[in-house]
BAFI-3210 file (N, C-alpha, C; in Angstrom, 3 decimals, decimal comma, padded with zeros to 6 digits):
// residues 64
n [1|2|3|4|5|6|7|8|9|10|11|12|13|14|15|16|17|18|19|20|21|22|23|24|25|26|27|28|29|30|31|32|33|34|35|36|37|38|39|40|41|42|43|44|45|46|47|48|49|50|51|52|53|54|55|56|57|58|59|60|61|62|63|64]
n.u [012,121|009,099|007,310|004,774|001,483|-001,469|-004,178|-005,755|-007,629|-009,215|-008,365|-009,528|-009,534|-007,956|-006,073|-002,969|000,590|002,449|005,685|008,048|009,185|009,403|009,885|011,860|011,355|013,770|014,804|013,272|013,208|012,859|010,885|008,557|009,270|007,899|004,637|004,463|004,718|002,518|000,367|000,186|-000,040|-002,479|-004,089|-003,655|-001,647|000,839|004,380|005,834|004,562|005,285|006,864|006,590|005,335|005,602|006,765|005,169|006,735|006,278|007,679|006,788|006,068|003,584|001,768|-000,584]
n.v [-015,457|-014,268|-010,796|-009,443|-008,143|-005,813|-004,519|-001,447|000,948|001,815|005,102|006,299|004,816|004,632|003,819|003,511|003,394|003,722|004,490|003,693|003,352|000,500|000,618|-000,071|000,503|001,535|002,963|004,875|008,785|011,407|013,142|011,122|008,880|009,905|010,511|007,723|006,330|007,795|006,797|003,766|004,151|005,299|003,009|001,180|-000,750|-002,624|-002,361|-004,620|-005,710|-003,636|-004,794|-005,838|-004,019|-002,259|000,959|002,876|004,774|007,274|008,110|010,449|013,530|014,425|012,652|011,254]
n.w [-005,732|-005,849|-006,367|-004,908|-004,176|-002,875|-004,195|-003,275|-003,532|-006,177|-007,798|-010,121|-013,673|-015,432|-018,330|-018,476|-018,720|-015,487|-014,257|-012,029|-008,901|-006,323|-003,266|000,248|004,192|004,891|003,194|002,622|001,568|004,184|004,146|002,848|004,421|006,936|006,023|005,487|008,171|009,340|008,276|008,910|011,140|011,218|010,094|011,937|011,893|012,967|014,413|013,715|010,974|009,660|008,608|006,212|004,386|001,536|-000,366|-003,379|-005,471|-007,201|-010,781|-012,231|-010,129|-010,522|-009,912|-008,138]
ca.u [011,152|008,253|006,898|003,037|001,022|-003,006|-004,344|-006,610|-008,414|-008,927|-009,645|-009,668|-009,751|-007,051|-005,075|-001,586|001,520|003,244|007,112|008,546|010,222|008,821|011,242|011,392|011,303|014,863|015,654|012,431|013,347|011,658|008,770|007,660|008,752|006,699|003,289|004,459|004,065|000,821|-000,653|000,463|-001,162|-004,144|-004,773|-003,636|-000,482|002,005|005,846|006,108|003,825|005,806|008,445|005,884|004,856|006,528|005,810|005,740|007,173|005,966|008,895|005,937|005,485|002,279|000,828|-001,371]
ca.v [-014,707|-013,090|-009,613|-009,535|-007,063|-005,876|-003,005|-001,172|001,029|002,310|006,144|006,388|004,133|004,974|003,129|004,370|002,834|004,761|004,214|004,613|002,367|000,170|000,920|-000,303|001,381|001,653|003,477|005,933|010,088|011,730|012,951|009,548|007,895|010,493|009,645|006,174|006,237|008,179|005,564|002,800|005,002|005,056|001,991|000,321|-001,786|-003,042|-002,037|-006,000|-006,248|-002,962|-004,941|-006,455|-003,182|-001,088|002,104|002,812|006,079|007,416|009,361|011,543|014,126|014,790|011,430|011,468]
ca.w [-004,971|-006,380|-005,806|-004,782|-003,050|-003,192|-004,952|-001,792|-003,955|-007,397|-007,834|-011,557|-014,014|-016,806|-019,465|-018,708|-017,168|-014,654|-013,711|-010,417|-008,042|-005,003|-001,673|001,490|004,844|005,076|002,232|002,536|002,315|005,632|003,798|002,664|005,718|008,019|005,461|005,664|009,200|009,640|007,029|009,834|012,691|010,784|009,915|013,051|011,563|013,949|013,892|013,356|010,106|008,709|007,235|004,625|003,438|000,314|-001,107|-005,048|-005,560|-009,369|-010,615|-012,339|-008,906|-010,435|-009,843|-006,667]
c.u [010,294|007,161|005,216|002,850|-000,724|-003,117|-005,218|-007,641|-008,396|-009,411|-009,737|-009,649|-008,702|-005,982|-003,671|-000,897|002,163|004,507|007,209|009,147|009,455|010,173|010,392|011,780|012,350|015,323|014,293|013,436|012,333|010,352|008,137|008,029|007,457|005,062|003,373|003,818|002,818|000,224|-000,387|-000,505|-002,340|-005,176|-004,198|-002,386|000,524|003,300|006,445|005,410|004,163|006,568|007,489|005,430|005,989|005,937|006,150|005,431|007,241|007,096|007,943|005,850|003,766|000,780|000,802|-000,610]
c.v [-013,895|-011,733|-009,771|-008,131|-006,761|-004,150|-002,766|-000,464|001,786|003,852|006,574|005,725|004,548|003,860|003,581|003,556|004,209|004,094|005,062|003,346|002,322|-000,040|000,560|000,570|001,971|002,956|004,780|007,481|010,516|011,960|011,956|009,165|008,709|009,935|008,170|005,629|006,402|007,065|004,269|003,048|004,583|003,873|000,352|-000,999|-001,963|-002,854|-003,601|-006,314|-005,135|-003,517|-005,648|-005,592|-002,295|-000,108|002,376|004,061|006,116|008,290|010,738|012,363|014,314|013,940|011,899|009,963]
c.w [-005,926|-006,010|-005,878|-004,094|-003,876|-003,319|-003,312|-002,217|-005,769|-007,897|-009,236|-012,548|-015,370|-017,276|-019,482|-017,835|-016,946|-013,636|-012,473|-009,805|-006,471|-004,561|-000,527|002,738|005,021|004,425|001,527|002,625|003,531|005,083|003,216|003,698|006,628|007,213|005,375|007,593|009,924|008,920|008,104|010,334|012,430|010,545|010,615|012,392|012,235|013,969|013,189|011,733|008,703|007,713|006,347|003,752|002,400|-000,201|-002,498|-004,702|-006,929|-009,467|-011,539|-011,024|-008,846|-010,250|-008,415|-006,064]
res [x|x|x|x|x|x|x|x|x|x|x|x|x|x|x|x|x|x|x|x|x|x|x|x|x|x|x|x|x|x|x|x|x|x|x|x|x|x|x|x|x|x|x|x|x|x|x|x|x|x|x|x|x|x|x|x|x|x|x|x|x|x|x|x]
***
């Protein structure tokens, strides 16, 4: 299996990697699941089309 997914937008343009770990809904803390959810709301995504999404969590905090 290989991991894919689409950038959505780019707000800076920098030369740096940044570590962190993509999770799925399961295994969200509340305050990422609750912004996980509003980010659904918002952009109209189905409880059915959740399970394809993941969130990358930077272990920097200070990454946006």
């Amino acid at each position: 299996m290989q991991v894919t997914g689409k950038v959505r937008g780019v707000l800076k343009k920098l030369n740096k990697t940044y570590g962190g770990s993509i999770i799925k809904e399961s295994d969200m803390v509340v305050s990422t699941l609750n912004k996980f959810k509003l980010f659904c709301e918002n952009h109209s995504i189905s409880k059915s089309e959740q399970d394809k999404f993941r969130v990358f969590v930077p272990y920097n905090i200070q990454m946006p």
